[in-house]
C-alpha positions in Angstrom: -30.3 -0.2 170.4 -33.1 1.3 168.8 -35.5 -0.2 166.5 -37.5 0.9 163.5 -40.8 -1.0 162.3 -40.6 -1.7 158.5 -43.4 -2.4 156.5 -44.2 -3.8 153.4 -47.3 -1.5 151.5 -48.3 -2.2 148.7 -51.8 -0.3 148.8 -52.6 3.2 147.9 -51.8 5.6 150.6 -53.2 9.1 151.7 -51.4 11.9 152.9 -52.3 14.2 155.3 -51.2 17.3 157.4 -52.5 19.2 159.8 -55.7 21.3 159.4 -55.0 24.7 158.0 -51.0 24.2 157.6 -49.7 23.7 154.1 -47.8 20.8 154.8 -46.1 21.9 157.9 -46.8 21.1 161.7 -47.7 23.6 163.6 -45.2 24.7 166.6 -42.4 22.7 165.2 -40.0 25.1 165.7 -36.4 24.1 167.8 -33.6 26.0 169.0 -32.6 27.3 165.8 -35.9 28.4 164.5 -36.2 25.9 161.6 -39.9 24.0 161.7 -39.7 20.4 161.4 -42.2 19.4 158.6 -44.5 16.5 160.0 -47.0 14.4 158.3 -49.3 10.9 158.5 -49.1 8.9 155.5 -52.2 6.2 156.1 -52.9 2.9 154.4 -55.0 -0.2 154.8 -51.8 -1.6 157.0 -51.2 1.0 159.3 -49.9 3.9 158.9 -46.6 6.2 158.7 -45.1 9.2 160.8 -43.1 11.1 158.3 -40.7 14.5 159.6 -38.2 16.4 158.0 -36.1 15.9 161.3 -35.5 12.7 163.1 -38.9 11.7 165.1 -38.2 11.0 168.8 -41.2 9.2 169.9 -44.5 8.2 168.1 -47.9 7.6 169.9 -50.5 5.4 168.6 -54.2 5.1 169.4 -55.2 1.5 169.0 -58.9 0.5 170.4 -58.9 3.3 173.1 -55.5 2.4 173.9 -52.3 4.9 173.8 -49.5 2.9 172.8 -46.1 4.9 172.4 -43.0 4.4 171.2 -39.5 6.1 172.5 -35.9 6.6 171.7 -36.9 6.4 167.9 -34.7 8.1 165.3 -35.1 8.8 161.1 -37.1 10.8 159.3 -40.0 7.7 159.2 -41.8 5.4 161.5 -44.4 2.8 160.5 -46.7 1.4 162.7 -48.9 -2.0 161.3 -52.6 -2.1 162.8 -56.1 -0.5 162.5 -54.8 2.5 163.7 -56.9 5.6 164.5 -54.7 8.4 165.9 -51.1 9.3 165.8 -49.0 11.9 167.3 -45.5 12.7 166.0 -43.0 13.9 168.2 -39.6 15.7 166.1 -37.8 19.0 167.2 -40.3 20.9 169.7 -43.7 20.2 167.7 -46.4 19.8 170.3 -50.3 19.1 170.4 -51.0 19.7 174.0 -52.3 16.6 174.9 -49.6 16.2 177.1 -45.8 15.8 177.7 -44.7 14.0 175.3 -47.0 14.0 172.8 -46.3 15.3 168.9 -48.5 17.0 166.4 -52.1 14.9 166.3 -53.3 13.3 162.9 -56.4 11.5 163.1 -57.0 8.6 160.6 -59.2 10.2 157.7 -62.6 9.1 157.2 -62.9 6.4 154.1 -59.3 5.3 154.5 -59.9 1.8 153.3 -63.8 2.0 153.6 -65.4 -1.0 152.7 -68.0 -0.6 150.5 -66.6 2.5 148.1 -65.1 0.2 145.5 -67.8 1.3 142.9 -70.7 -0.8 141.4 -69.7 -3.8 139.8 -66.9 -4.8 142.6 -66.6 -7.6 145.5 -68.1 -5.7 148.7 -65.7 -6.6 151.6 -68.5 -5.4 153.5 -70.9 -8.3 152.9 -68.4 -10.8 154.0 -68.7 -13.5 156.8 -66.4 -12.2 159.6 -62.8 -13.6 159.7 -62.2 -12.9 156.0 -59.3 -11.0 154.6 -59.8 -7.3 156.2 -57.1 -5.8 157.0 -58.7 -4.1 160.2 -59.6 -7.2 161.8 -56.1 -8.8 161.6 -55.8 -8.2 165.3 -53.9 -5.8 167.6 -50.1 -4.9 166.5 -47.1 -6.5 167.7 -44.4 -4.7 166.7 -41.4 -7.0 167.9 -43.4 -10.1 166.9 -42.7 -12.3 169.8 -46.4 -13.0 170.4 -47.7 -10.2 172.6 -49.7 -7.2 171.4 -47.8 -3.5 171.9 -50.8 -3.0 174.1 -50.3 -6.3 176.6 -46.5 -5.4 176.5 -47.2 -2.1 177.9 -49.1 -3.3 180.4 -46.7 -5.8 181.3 -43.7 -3.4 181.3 -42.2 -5.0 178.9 -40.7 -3.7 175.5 -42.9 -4.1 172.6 -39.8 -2.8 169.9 -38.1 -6.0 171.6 -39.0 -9.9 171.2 -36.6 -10.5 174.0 -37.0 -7.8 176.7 -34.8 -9.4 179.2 -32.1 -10.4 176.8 -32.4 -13.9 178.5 -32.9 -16.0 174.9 -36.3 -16.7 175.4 -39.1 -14.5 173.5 -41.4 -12.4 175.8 -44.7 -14.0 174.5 -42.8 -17.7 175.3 -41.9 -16.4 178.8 -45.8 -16.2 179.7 -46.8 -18.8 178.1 -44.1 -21.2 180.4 -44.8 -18.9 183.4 -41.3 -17.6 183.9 -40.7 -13.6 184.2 -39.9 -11.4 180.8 -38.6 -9.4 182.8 -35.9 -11.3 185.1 -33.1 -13.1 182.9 -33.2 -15.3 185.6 -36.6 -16.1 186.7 -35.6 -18.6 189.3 -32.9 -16.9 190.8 -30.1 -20.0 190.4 -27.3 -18.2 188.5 -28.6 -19.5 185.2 -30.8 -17.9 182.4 -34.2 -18.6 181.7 -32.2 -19.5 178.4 -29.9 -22.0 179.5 -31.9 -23.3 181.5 -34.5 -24.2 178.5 -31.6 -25.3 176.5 -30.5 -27.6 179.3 -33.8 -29.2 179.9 -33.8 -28.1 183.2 -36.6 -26.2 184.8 -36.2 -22.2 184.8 -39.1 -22.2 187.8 -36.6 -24.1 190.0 -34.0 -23.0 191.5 -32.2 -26.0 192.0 -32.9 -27.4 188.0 -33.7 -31.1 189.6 -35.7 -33.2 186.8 -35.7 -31.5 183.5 -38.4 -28.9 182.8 -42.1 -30.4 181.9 
């Protein structure tokens, strides 16, 4: 079952198409020559894929790192984080950066800029780190089930899914207790990771003998 990120915004937000196209992406067309209309709506949370025809897949470039998301459907997609680059994928749009990959945005300079509130104004800018910026909040986790998109990727697992091996026990709790995200059964006795933790006995053990520690 899919899943859609919903956020909250409550800041003002900027929208943006592509360079040179009057609110149209560029080689959008599909099989019935109608262009799919494709846009980036940025904020200080994140920011929004927007399309006239249901988005398939959404990339996101978060610190260097491509983090995408598939089997997505709806005309919008929000992604939290400092996000710098998007690409949209709905109908047949394209940027050429690859298979897969939608029309490009780029986050626009000043979105959220410290420092252009106007004379007179609190300057986020000047403030000790760890205060309330919304760019240093810390990488995205989609699912919320403690790991970042990024570290799910790398791990394999599904970051639009707290529970990626539908065993009852969050991803971000399965590495923390050392048992496998990805295995419902990390210990190979016929019982969940689940039941096992609900059980008191140990998921690491095949034979469950004295509780888990």
């Amino acid at each position: 079952m899919n899943r859609r990120t919903r956020l909250t915004v409550t800041t003002a937000a900027l929208l943006i198409v592509p360079a040179g196209v009057a609110g149209a992406a560029g080689n959008s067309g599909d099989a019935n020559g109608k262009k799919a209309e494709v846009s980036a709506e940025w904020t200080c949370d994140g920011v929004t894929a927007h399309s006239t025809k249901d988005i398939s897949n959404v990339v996101v470039s978060i610190d260097g790192e491509h983090v995408k998301y598939d089997d997505l459907s709806g005309y919008s997609f929000e992604v939290a984080g400092d996000i710098e680059e998007i690409w949209i994928k709905s109908g047949s749009n394209r940027s050429g950066h690859g298979p897969g990959y939608g029309e490009h945005f780029e986050r626009p300079t000043g979105t959220c800029d410290p420092g252009t509130d106007g004379p007179g104004t609190d300057d986020p800018g000047t403030d000790d780190p760890g205060t309330d910026d919304p760019g240093t909040d810390g990488p995205a986790d989609a699912d919320g089930d403690g790991l970042s998109d990024v570290e799910e990727l790398e791990r394999g697992t599904n970051p639009l899914d707290h529970d990626s091996d539908d065993d009852g026990v969050d991803d971000g709790t399965e590495v923390t207790i050392g048992t496998d995200p990805l295995n419902p059964d990390s210990d190979g006795d016929g019982s969940s990771d689940g039941e096992e933790l609900d059980l008191g006995t140990d998921p690491l053990v095949a034979d469950g003998d004295g509780g888990f520690d």
